[in-house]
N, C-alpha and C positions, 0 to 999 in steps of 0.2 A: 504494500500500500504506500503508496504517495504520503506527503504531508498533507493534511488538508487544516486551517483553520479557521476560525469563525470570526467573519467582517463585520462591523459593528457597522458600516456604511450601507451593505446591502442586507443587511441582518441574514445572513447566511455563510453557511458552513464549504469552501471553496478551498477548490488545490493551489498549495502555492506553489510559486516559480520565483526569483527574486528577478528584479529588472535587466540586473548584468549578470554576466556570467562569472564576474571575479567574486559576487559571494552578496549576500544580505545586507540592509543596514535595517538596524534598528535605534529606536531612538524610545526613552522610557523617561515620563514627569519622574523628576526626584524629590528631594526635601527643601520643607522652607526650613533654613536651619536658626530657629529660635527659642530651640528647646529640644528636650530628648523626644525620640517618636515614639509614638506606641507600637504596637503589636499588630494592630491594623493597616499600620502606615507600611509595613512590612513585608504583606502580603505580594503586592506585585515585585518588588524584587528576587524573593524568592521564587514566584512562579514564571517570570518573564526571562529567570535568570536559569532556569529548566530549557524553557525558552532559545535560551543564546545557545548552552551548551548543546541541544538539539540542533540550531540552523549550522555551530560550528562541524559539527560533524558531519551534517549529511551535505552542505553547499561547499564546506573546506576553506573557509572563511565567512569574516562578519566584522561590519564596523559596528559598534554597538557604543551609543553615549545615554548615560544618563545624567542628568544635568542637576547643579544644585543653585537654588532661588537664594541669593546673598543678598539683598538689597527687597524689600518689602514692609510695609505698614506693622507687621506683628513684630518683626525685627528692631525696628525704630522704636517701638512700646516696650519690650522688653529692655532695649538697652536704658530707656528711660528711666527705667524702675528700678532699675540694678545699678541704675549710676555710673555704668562703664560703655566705652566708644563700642559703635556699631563693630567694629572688627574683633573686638575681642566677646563680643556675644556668636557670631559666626563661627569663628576659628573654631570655636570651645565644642559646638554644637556638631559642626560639620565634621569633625575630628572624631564624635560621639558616636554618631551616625555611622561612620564608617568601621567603627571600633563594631559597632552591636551587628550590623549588618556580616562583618566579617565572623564575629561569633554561630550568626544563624547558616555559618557556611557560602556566605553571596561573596567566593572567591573563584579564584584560577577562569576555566570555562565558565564559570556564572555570574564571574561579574562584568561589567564593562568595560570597555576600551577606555575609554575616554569619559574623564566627569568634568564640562565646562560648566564657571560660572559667569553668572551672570553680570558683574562687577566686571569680568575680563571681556566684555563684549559688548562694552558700551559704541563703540564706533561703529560696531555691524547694527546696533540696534536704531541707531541715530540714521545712518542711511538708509535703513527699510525704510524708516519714517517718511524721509526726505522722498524715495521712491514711489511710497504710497501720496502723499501729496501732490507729487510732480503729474502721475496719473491719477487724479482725481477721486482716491479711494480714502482719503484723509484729509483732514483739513485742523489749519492752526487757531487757535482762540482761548485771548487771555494766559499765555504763557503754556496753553495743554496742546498737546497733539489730539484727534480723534478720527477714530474709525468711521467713515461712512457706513451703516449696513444696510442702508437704501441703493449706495451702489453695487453691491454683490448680490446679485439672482439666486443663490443658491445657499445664502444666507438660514441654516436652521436644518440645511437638508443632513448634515449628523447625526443631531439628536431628534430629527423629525417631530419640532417643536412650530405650534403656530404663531405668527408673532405676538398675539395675547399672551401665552405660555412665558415665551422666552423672556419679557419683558418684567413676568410674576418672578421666572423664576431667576434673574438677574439680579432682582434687586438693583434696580439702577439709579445713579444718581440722579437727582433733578438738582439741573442745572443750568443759567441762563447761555449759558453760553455754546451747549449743544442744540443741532438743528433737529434731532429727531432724538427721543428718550433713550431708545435703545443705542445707543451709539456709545462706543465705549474707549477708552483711555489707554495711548501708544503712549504716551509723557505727560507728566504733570509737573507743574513748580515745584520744589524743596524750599521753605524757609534757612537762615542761616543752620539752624537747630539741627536740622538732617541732611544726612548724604545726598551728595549733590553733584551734576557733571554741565560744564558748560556744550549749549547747544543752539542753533538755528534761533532755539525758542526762551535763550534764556535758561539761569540754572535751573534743572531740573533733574529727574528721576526717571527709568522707564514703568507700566504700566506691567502685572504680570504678564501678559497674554505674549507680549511682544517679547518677552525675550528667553522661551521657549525657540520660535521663530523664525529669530536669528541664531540662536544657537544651532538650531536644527541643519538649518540650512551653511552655517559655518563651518559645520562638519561633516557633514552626510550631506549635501548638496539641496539642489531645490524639490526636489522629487525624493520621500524616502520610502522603501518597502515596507515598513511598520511602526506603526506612533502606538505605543500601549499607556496605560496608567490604570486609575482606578474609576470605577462607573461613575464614581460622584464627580470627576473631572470630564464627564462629559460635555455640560453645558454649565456653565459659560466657556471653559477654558478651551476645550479642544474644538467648540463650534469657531471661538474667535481667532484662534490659532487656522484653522482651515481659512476660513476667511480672508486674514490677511496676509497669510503665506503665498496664495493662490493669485489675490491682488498685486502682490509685489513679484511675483513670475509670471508675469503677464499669462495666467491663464491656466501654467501649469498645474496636473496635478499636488499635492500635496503631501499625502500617505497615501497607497495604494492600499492598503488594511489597517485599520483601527478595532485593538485588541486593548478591552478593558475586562478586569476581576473583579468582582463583586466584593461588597462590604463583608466587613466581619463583627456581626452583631454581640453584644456584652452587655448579659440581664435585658437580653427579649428588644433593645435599641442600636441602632448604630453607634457603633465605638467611635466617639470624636473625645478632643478637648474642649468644645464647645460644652458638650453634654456631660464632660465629668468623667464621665465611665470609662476611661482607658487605663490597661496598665502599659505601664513603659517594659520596651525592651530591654534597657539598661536594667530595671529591678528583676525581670524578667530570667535574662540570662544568666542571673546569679542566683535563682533560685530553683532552679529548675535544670536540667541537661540540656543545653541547648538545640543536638539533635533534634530533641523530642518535640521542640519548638517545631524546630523544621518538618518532621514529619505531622503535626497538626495541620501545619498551614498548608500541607499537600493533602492533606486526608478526602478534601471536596473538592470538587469541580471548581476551577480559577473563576467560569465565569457566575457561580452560586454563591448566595450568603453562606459566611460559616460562623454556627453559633460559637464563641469562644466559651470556654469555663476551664475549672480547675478539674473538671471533669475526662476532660478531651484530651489534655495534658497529661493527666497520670495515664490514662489508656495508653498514649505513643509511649507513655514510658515502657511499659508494661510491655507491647508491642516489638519495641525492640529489646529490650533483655531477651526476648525470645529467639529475637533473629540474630543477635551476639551470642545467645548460649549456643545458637547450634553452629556459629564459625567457631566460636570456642570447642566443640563438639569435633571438628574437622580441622583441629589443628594440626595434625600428623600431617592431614594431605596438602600437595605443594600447588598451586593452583594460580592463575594470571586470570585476570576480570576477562570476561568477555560479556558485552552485552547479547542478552537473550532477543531473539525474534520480537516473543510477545512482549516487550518492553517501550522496545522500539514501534512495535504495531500499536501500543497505547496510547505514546506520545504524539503519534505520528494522527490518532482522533482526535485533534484539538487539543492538545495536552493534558489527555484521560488519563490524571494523579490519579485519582481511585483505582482505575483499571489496573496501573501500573503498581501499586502497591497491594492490588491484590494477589499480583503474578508474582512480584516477592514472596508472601507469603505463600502462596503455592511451591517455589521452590525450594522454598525451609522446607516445606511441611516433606517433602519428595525426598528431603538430604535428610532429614531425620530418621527414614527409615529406608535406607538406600546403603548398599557395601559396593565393595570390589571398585572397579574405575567410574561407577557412576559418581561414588562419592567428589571425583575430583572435578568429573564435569557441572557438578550441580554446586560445589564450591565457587568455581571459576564465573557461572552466570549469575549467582547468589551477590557476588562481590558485582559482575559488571551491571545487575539490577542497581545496586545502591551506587552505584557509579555515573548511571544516568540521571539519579535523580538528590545527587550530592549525599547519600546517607551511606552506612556501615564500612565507612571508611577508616575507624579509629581499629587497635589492637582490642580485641573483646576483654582481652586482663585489665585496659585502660579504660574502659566502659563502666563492666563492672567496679572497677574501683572508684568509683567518682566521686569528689567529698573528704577524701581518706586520703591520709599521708602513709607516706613509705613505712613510719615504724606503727600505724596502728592497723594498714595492711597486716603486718607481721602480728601485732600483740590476737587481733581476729582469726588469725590463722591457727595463732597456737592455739584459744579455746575451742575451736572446732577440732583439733589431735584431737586436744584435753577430752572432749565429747568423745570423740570415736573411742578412746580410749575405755572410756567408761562405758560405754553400750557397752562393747565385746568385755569386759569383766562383768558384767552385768550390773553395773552400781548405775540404774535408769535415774536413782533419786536427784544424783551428779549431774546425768547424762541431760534431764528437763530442766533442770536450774539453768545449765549453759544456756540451754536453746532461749529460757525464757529472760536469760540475761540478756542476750543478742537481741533478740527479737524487740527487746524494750530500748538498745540501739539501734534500732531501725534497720537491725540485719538478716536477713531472709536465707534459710538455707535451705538446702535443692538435694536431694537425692536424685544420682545418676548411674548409671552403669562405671561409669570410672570414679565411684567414689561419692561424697558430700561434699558439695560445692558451696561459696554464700556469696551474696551478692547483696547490696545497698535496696534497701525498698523505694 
């Protein structure tokens, strides 16, 4: 089977081909870096970053950028509050971001080429303007730049919104100085107070939409094969980003497929910081195995809500000890990843994570009761399943041990002898104490054919 995935433009599910023959680009909304993300904010990296390492393999290249918003309204309020300059609110954040992201695994094949900011792309961003103006898609007033969307025909055809819709759902400013409501903001003035770039129009700032944009087009050209983010970035941002991309290429395409993941709802609501309800991935990855993060955020369809809980989280946990006890199980045999068929046939439905971790688990379950040279072929797939989808990549000793230092590794080791010791003398009164000593350290032991084994709960 082909690649086939599903265009948010023609709301259907189509093969892809990328434009050139030298390989993909893709282009993925990153963070406004003004604080740590949540867990939500997290989702399409991971899954988009499936994504990459999919088109790397099967096209044999990929420009892939995702880009970080340094310059924004929430940026300028936070630094207000905290009383230090707009750069050392970014730095800190952006730095965060890439820490927590590299935790949940968004490295090597999964992560990006290229992360422009916004800050470094003031003069691409200032010339769209200038271009959109010069063609009549823009216009200056009162120190702001603005989008015409009376001039683009095709204005809304994205998010397949009517312009009553689009207008509600904008939230747009009223303001004297625009000709039609919905029209919305390529620059605005900065007072002395905020960051600020001299321009055509006087100091000012870009507008979000516009420096998506140009960034896009900075790197990956004016035409890309794939703009992803999240469904709530549908309208306004990526309607307006179509729009004026499209405007200032006279004409050209924009993205050939628009791939958005669904929210990730917390207590029955979408997870924002609007709403309170987020956990951060910073608190997050420290509390929890981070794997298991990652396998939550695969567990559903990219393009489905997925409820989060503390619930969902211990299952992956649970999930994978299972699939580390049985590499642990097969650590005699010598084995190189190779991806499976049906893996690749998963990914290749739209990036069917479920499908594909269910073919994981299928091929545990096949190596759990398998001898002779199959053991080594179902090691070898076992490994290139979680290889296509960044998981079971750690030493199962180093899985299992999570949490635990080197000497209380050791001090747990000897109570579980101490244990076996005691069974086979028959002292059981010994042998439950252990168990219920461990157990009340939060240590889980496993009867197996080679013995008692224990592992962190």
């Amino acid at each position: 089977m082909s690649l086939h995935l599903y265009n948010t433009l023609t709301r259907s599910v189509e093969p892809f081909v990328p434009a050139s023959p030298s390989g993909p680009t893709l282009y993925v909304c990153g963070p406004t870096v003004y604080n740590y993300v949540h867990i939500g904010n997290a989702r399409g990296p991971v899954v988009f970053g499936v994504l990459a390492s999919l088109l790397r393999r099967r096209f044999g290249g990929l420009r892939y950028a995702r880009n970080i918003t340094d310059v924004d309204d929430k940026i300028n309020a936070a630094a207000k509050e905290s009383g230090t300059p707009i750069s050392a609110i970014t730095d800190r954040f952006a730095a965060a971001y890439r820490e927590d992201m590299a935790a949940l695994g968004v490295t090597g094949a999964f992560a990006p080429d290229m992360e422009p900011a916004a800050t470094d792309h003031i003069p691409q961003i200032v010339a769209m303007c200038e271009r959109l103006i010069a063609d009549g898609h823009a216009y200056a007033a009162e120190g702001h730049v603005l989008f015409s969307v009376a001039s683009y025909a095709d204005y809304g055809k994205l998010s397949r919104r009517d312009p009553e819709d689009m207008l509600a759902g904008a939230r747009v400013e009223v303001a004297p100085y625009k000709r039609d409501p919905g029209d919305f903001v390529l620059w605005k003035p900065s007072t002395d107070d905020l960051p600020g770039w001299d321009s055509p129009w006087g100091r000012g700032r870009p507008g979000w939409h516009i420096e998506c944009s140009a960034m896009a087009e900075a790197h990956l050209g004016d035409t890309i094969d794939i703009h992803a983010g999240g469904i709530d970035l549908q309208f306004p941002h990526h309607e307006n980003e179509v729009a004026q991309s499209v405007c200032a290429h006279g004409g050209k395409p924009f993205a050939r497929w628009w791939m958005h993941n669904g929210m990730l709802n917390f207590g029955g609501a979408k997870m924002s910081k609007s709403l309170g309800n987020i956990e951060k991935v910073h608190d997050l990855v420290r509390a929890h195995p981070p794997e298991a993060l990652r396998y939550a955020l695969l567990s559903a369809h990219y393009r489905q809500p997925l409820e989060w809980s503390d619930a969902v989280v211990d299952q992956s946990v649970r999930t994978l000890d299972r699939l580390y006890g049985t590499l642990r199980d097969l650590a005699d045999v010598a084995a190189q990843p190779a991806i499976p068929a049906g893996i690749e046939a998963a990914l290749d439905d739209d990036l069917n994570t479920p499908q594909a971790l269910a073919e994981i688990a299928r091929i545990a379950g096949e190596a759990r009761k398998a001898g002779g040279d199959d053991r080594a072929r179902l090691k070898s797939e076992l490994l290139g399943a979680g290889l296509a989808l960044g998981l079971l990549q750690q030493d199962p000793a180093a899985w299992f041990a999570r949490g635990a230092s080197g000497d209380d590794d050791a001090r747990i080791q000897q109570l579980v002898d101490e244990r076996n010791a005691a069974k086979k003398s028959r002292d059981f009164a010994r042998a439950d104490a252990i168990r219920d000593q461990l157990a009340n350290e939060g240590i889980l032991l496993e009867d197996t054919p080679a013995g008692v084994r224990w592992k962190h709960a």
